[in-house]
DRENKOL-966595 format. One record per residue: residue in one letter; x negated, y negated, z of N, C-alpha, C in turn. Coordinates in steps of 0.2 Angstrom, whole numbers. Atoms other than C-alpha are relative to their C-alpha. Last residue first. Layout:
<nodes>
  kolvo   n_c1   n_c2   n_c3  ca_c1  ca_c2  ca_c3   c_c1   c_c2   c_c3
      A      X      Y      Z      X      Y      Z      X      Y      Z
...
</nodes>
This chain:
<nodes>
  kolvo   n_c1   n_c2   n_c3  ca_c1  ca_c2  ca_c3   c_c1   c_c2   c_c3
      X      5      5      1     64   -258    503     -6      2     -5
      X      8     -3      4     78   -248    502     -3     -8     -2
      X      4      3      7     91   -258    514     -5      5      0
      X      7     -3      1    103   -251    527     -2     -3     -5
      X      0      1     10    118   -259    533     -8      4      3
      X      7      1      3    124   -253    552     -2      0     -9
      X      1      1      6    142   -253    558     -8     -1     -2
      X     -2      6      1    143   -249    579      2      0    -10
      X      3      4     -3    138   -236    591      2     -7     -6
      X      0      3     -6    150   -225    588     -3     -8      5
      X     -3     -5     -5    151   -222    570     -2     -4      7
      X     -2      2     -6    146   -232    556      1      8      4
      X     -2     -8     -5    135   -232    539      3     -3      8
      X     -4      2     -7    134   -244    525      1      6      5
      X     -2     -4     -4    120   -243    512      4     -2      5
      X      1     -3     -7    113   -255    500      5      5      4
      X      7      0      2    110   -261    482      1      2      9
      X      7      1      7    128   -258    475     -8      0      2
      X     -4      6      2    139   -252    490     -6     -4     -2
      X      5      2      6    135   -231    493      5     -8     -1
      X     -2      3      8    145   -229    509     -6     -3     -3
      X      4      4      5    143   -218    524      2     -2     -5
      X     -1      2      8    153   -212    539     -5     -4     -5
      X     -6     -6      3    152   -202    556      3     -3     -8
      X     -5      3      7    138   -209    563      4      5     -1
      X     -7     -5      6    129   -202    578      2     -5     -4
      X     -7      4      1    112   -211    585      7      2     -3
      X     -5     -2     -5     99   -200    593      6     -4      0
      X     -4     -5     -1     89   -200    578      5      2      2
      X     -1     -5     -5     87   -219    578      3      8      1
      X     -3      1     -6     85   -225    561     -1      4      5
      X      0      8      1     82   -217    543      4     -1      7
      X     -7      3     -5     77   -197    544     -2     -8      0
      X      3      7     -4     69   -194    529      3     -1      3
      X     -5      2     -6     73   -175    519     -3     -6      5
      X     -4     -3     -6     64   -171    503      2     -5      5
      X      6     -1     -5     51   -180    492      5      5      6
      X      2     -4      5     64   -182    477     -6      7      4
      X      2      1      8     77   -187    489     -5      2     -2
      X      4     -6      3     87   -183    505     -1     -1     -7
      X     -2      2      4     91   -197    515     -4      6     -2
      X      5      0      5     95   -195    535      3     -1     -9
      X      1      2      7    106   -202    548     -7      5     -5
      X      4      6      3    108   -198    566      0      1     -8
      X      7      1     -1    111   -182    574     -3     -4     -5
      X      2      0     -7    128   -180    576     -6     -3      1
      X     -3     -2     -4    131   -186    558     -3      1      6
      X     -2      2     -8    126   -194    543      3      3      4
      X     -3     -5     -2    118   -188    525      2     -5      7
      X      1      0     -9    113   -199    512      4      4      3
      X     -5     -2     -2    108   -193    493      0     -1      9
      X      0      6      0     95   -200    479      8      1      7
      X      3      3      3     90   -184    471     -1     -6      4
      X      4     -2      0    106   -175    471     -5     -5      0
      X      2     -7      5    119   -187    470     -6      5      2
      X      5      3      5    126   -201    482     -1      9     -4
      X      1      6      8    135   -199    498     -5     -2     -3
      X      6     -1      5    137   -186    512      4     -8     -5
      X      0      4      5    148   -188    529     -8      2     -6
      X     -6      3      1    149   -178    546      4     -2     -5
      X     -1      5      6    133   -167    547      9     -2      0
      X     -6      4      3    131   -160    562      5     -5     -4
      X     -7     -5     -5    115   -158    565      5     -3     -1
      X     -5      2     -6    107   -169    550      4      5      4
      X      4      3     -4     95   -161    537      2     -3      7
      X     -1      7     -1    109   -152    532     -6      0      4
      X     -2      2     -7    107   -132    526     -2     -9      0
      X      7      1     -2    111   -129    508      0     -2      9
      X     -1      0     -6    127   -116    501     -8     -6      2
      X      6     -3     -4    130   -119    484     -2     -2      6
      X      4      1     -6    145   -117    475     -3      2      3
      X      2     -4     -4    148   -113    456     -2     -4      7
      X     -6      0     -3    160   -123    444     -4      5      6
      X     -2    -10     -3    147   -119    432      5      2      4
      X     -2     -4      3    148   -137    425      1      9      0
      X     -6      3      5    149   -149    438      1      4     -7
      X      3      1      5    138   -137    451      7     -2     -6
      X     -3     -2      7    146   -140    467     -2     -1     -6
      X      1      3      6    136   -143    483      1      5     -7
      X     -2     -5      4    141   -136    501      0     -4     -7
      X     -2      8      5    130   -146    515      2      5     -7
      X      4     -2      7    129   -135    530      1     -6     -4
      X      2      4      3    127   -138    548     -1     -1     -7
      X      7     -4     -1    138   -124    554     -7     -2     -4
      X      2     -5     -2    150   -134    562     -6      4     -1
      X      5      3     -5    147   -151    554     -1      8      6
      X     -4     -3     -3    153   -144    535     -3     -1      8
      X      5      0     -6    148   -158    523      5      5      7
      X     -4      0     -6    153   -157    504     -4      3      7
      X      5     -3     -6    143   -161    489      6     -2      7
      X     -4      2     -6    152   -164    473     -5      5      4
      X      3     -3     -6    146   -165    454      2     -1      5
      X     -6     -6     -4    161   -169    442     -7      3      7
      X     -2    -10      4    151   -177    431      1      3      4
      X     -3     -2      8    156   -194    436     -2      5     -1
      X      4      6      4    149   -191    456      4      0     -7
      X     -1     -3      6    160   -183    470     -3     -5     -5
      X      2      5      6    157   -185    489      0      3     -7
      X      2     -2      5    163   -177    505     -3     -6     -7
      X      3      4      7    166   -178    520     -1      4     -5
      X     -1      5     -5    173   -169    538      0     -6     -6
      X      7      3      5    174   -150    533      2     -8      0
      X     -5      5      3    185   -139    547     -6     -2     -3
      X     -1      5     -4    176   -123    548      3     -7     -4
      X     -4     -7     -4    175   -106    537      3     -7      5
      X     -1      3     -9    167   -117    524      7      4      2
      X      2     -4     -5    165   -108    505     -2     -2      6
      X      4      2     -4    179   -118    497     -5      8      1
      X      0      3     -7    187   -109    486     -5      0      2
      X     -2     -5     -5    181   -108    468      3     -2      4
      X      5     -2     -2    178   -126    457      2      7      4
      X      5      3      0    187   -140    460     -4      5     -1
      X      8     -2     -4    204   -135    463     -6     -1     -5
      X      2     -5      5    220   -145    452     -9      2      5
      X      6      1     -2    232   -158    462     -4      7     -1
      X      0     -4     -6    247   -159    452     -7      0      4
      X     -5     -3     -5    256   -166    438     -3      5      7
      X     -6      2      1    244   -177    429      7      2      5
      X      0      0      8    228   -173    438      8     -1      0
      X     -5      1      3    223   -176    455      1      0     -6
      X     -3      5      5    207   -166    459      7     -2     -3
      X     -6      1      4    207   -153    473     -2     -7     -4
      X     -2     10      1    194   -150    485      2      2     -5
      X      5      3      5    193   -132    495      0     -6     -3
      X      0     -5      5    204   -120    505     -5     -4     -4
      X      2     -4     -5    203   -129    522     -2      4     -6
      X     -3     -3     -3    205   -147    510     -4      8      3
      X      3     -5     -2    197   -162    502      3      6      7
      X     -3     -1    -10    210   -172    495     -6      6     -1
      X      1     -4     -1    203   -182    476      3      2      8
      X     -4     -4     -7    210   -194    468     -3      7      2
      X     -3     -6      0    200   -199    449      4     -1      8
      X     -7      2      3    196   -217    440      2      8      3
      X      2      1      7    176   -213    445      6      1     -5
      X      4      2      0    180   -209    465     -1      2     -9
      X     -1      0      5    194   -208    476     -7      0     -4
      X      3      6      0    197   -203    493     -1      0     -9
      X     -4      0      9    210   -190    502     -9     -7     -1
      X      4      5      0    201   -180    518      1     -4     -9
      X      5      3      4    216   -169    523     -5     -7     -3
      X      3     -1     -4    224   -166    539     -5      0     -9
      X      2      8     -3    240   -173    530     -8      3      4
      X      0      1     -8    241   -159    520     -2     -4      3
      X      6     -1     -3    238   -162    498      4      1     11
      X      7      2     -5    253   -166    491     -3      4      2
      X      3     -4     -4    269   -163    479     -7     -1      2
      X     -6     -2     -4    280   -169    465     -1      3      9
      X     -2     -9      2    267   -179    458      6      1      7
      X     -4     -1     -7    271   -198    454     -4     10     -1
      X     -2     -8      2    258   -206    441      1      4      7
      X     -1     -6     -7    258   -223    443      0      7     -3
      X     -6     -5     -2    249   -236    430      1      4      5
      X     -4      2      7    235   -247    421      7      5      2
      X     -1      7      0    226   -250    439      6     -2     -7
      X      3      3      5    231   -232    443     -1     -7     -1
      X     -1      6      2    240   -229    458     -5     -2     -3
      X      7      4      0    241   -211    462      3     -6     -2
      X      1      3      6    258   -207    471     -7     -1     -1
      X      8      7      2    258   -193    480      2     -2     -4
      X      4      3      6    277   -183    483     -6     -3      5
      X     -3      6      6    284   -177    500     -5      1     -7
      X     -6     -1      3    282   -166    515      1     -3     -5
      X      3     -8     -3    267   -176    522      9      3     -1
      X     -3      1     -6    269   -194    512     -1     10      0
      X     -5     -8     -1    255   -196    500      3     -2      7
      X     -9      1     -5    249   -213    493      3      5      0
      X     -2     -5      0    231   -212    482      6     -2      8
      X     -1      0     -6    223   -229    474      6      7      2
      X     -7      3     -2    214   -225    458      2      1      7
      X     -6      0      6    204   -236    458     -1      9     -2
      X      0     -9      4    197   -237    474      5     -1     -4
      X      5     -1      8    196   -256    477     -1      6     -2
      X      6      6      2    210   -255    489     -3      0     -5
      X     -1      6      5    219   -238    495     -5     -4     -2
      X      5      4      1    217   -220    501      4     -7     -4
      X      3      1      8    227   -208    506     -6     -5      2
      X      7      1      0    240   -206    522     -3     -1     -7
      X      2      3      7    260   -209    527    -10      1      1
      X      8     -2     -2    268   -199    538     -2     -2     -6
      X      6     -2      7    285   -207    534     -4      1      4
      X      2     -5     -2    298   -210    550     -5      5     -4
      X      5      3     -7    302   -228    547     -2      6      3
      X     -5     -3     -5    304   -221    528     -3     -3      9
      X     -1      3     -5    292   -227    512      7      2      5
      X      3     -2     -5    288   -216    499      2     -3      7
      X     -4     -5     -4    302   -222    489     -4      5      4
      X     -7     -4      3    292   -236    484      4      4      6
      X      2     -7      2    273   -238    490      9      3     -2
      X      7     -2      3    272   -256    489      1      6     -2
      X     -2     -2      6    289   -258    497     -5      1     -5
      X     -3     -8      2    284   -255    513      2      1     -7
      X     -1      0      7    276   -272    515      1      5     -4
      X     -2     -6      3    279   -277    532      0      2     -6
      X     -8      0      4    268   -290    537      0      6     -1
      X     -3     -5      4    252   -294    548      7      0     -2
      X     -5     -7     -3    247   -310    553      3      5     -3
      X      2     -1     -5    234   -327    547      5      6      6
      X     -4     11     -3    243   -334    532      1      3      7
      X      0      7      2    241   -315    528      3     -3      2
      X      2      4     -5    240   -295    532     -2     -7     -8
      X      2      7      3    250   -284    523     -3     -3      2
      X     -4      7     -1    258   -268    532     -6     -5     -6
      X      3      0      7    262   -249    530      1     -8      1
      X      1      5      1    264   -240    546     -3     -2     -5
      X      4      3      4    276   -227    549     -2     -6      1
      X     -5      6      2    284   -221    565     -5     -1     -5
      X      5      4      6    279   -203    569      4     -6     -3
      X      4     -3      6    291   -195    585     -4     -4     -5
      X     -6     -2      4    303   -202    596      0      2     -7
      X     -4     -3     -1    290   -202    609      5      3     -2
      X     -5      1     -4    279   -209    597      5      5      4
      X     -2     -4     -7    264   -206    588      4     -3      4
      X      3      2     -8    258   -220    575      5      6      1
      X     -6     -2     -1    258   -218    553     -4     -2     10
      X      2     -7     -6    245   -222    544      9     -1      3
      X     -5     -5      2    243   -238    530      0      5      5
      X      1     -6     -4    235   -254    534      4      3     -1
      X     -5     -4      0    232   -267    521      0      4      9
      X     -1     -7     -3    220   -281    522      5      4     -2
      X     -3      2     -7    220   -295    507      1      4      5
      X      4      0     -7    208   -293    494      2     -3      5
      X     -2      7      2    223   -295    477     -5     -2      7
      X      1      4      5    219   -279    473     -2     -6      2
      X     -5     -1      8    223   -273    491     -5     -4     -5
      X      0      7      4    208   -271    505      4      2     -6
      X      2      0      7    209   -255    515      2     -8      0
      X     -1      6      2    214   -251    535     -6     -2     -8
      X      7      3      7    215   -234    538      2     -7      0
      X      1      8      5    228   -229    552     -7      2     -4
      X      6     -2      3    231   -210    561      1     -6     -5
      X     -3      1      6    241   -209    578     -6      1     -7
      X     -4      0      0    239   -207    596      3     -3     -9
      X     -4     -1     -2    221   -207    598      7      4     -2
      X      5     -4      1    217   -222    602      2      8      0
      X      7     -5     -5    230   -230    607     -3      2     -4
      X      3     -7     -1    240   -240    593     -6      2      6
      X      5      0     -4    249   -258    593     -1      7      0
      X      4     -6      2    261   -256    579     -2     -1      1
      X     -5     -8      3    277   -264    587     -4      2     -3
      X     -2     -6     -7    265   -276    599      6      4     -4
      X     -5      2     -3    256   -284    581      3      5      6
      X     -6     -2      1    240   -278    576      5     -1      4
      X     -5     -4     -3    225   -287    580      6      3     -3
      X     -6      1      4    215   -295    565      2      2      5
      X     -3     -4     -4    197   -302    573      6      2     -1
      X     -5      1     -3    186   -308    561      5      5      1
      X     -5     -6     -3    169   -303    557      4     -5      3
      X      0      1     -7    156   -316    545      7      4      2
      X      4      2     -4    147   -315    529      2      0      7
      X      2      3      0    161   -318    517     -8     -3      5
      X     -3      3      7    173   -306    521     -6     -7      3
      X      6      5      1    170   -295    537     -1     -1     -6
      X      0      1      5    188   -289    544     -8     -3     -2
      X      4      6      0    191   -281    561     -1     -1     -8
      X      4      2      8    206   -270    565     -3     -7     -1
      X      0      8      2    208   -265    583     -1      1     -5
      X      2      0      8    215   -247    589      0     -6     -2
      X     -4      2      6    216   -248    607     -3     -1     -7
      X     -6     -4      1    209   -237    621      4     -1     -3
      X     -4     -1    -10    198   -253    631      5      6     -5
      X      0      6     -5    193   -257    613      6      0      3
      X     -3     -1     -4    191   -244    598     -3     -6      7
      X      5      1     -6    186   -254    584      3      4      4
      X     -5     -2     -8    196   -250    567     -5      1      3
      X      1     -5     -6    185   -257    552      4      1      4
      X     -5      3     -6    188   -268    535     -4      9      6
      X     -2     -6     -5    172   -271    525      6     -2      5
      X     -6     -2     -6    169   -284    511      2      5      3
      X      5     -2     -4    152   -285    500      7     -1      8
      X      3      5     -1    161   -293    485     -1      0      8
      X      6      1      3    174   -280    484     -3     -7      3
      X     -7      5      6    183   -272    496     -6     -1     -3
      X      4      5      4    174   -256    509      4     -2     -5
      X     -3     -2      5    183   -244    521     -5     -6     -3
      X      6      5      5    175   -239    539      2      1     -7
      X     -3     -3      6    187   -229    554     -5     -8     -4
      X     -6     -6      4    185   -227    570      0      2     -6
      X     -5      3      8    171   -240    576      4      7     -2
      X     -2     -9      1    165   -238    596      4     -2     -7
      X     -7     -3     -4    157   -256    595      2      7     -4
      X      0     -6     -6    144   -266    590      5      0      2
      X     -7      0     -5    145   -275    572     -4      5      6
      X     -6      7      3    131   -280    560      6      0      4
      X     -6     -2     -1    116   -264    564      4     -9      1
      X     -5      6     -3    103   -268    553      4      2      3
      X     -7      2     -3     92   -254    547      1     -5      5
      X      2      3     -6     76   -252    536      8      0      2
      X     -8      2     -1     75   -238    521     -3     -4      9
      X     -5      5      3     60   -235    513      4     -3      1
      X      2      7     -3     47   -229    529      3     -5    -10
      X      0      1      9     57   -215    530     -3     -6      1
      X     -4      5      3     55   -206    545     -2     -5     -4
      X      6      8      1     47   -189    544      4     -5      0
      X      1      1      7     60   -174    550     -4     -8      1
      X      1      6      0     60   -162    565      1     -5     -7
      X      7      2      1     70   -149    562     -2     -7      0
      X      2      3     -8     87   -152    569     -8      2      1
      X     -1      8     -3     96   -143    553     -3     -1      9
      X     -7      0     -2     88   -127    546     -1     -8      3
      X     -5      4      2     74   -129    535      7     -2      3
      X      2      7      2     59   -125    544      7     -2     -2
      X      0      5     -6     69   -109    552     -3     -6      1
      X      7      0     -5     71   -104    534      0     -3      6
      X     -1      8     -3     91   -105    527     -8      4      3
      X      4      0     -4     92    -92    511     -2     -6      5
      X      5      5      0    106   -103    499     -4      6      8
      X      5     -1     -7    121    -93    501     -6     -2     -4
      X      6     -2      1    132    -95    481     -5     -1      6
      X      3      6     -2    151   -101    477     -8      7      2
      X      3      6      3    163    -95    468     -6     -3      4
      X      0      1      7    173    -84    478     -2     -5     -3
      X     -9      2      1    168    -86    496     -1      0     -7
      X     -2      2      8    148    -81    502      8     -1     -1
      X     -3    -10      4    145    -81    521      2     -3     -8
      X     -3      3      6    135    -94    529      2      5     -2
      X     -3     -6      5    132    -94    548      2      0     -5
      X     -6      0      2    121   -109    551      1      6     -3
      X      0     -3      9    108   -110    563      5      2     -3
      X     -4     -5      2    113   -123    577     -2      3     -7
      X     -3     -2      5    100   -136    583      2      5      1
      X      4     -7      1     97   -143    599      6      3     -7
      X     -4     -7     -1    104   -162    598     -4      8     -2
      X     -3      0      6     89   -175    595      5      8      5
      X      1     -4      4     80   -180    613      7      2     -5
      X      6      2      5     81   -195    621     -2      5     -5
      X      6     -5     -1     99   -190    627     -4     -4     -4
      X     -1     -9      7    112   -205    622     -9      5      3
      X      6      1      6    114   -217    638      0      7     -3
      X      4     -6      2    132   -214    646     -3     -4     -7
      X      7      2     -2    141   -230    650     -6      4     -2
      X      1      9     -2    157   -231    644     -6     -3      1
      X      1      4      6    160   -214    635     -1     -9      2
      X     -4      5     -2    154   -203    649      1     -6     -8
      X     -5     -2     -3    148   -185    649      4     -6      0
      X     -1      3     -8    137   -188    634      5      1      5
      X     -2      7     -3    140   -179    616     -2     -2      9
      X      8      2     -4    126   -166    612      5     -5      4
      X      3     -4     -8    140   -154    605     -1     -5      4
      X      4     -6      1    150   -168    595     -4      4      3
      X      7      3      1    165   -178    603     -5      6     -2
      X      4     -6      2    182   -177    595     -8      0      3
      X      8      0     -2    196   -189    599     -4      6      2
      X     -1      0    -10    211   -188    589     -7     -2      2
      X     -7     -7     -3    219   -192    571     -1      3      7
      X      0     -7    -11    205   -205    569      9      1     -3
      X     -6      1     -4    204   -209    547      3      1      7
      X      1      0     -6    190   -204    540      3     -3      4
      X      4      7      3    196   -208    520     -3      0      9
      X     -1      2      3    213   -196    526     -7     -7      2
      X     -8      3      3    211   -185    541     -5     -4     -8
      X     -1     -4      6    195   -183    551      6      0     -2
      X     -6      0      3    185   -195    563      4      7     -6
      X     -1     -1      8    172   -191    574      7      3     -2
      X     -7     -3      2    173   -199    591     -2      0    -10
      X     -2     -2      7    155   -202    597      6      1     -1
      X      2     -5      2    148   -207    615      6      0     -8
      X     -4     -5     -5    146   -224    620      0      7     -5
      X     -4      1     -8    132   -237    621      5      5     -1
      X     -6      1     -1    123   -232    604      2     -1      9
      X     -3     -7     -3    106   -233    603      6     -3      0
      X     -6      0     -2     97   -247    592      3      5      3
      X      0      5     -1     78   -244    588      8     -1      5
      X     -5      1     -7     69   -231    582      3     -7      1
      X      2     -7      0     62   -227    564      4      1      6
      X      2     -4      8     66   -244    556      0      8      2
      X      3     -6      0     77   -255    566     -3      4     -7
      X      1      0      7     86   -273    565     -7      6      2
      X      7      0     -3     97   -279    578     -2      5     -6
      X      2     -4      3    111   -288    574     -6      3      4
      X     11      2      3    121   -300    584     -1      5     -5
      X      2      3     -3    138   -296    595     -8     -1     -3
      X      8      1      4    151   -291    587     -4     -5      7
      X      0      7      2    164   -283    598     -6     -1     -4
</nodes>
């Protein structure tokens, strides 16, 4: 639940429960995952006062890509300086699932609460509480939802629920204060048994795959159907009028008829949890197993292996230069002057957004904005 702010520079806010890092579509829960360091108890378990013991990564080369030598300075869970640019706010508390951004400084979230999936909204300054109706009420867990902002900045929810009688889709509307059915949205993708994932909202363009089936992308100036998708255990999101799925083999760009590799195969051996891709095609990818951070050169199409200042890196965002990192082991930024852990260490996040002049990051312990000062 919300409950105030508190406002942090180098330590400050700890999280009350232990960590579920998300994976699927835009970070979407598919189940519950806690990282090494995690706590024995999600209820009450205070976080160790020390940072998780680092893991040196084993990096093996994969077509196309390039091993980075890792120094025992450099590997992840080295101590690191903290930043005295960036200040933290935390704006919601609670176990958070999943974190989407609208325009004009709107976030929608899923809370976990008592082992149910809530959707909160924060539009104009202040958090309201959307529950989901008792035919898509979801455990925790037990299914895989995102909640986005349409065009028109009214919520969506798109995912699918886990049922006895197998996956029931969820594609709804929220207005004039409750959610609706608005399955027609997505056309002939819709079935009460669709596995529906992607991405929507202000992501231009918006991506709609059913697992078995076609994606639609959703241009603002048009559709373009392909015949064929990305796996539902993939991370879909969008960025600079493009669709992308990051997957076990590597990341994919949508293109007119299909979804087109990025560059070699991957070089991650383990599942990969974020990503980020800039206009010129640059991409950095975050592997939290063996702490790496996989970065694709936009014109050699070459991948390069580097170690995460963050154990367990979960989420990246931004370019070289000017780039966040979040995971088990708290937040850092890696820029001209190198790696600056931002906030309490010992705090996980599992997701990060660049939104115009500030930073947004969540995971267990809550929603936190960041400002460079």
């Amino acid at each position: 639940m919300f409950t105030g702010t508190c406002m942090l520079t180098v330590a400050g806010c700890a999280p009350k429960t232990e960590p579920v890092m998300a994976t699927g579509f835009g970070g979407v829960l598919v189940a519950s995952a806690a990282p090494r360091s995690a706590p024995s108890s999600a209820a009450s378990s205070a976080p160790s006062s020390a940072p998780a013991a680092a893991v040196a990564p084993t990096l093996t080369s994969a077509e196309g890509s390039v091993v980075s030598p890792l120094s025992s300075e450099s590997r992840a869970g080295a101590a690191l300086v903290g930043s005295e640019h960036h200040t933290v706010e935390r704006i919601f508390e609670a176990r958070v699932l999943f974190l989407a951004r609208g325009e004009r400084g709107r976030l929608a979230i899923l809370a976990d609460e008592a082992g149910v999936v809530i959707p909160w909204r924060f539009e104009n300054g202040a958090w309201d509480k959307l529950p989901l109706p008792a035919l898509h009420a979801t455990q925790v867990g037990q299914g895989a939802l995102g909640m986005y902002f349409g065009r028109d900045d009214r919520p969506r929810m798109m995912g699918y629920r886990v049922t006895a009688e197998g996956p029931r889709m969820v594609y709804l509307r929220y207005r004039d204060g409750a959610w609706h059915d608005q399955r027609r949205e997505v056309g002939s993708l819709a079935s009460d048994t669709a596995v529906l994932f992607g991405e929507l909202g202000e992501a231009d363009p918006e991506v709609v795959c059913r697992e078995g089936s076609m994606t639609i992308i959703k241009g603002r100036f048009g559709w373009n159907v392909l015949q064929s998708g990305p796996p539902k255990d993939a991370v879909i999101r969008a960025f600079s009028g493009y669709g992308y799925a990051l997957q076990s083999d590597g990341l994919f760009r949508g293109e007119k008829k299909a979804f087109v590799r990025m560059g070699g195969v991957g070089p991650w051996k383990t599942p990969v949890t974020g990503f980020w891709v800039g206009a010129d095609g640059a991409a950095a990818v975050v592997e939290p197993a063996h702490d790496a951070i996989h970065v694709l050169h936009p014109t050699t199409g070459v991948w390069h292996t580097e170690a995460s200042p963050v154990p367990g890196p979960r989420d990246v965002a931004g370019p070289v230069g000017n780039r966040y990192i979040v995971g088990d082991g708290g937040m850092a930024h890696l820029g001209a002057n190198g790696a600056r852990s931002i906030g309490e260490p010992a705090s996980p996040m599992g997701r990060v957004l660049l939104i115009d002049d500030h930073v947004v990051a969540s995971g267990p312990g809550g929603v936190y904005r960041i400002q460079v000062r």
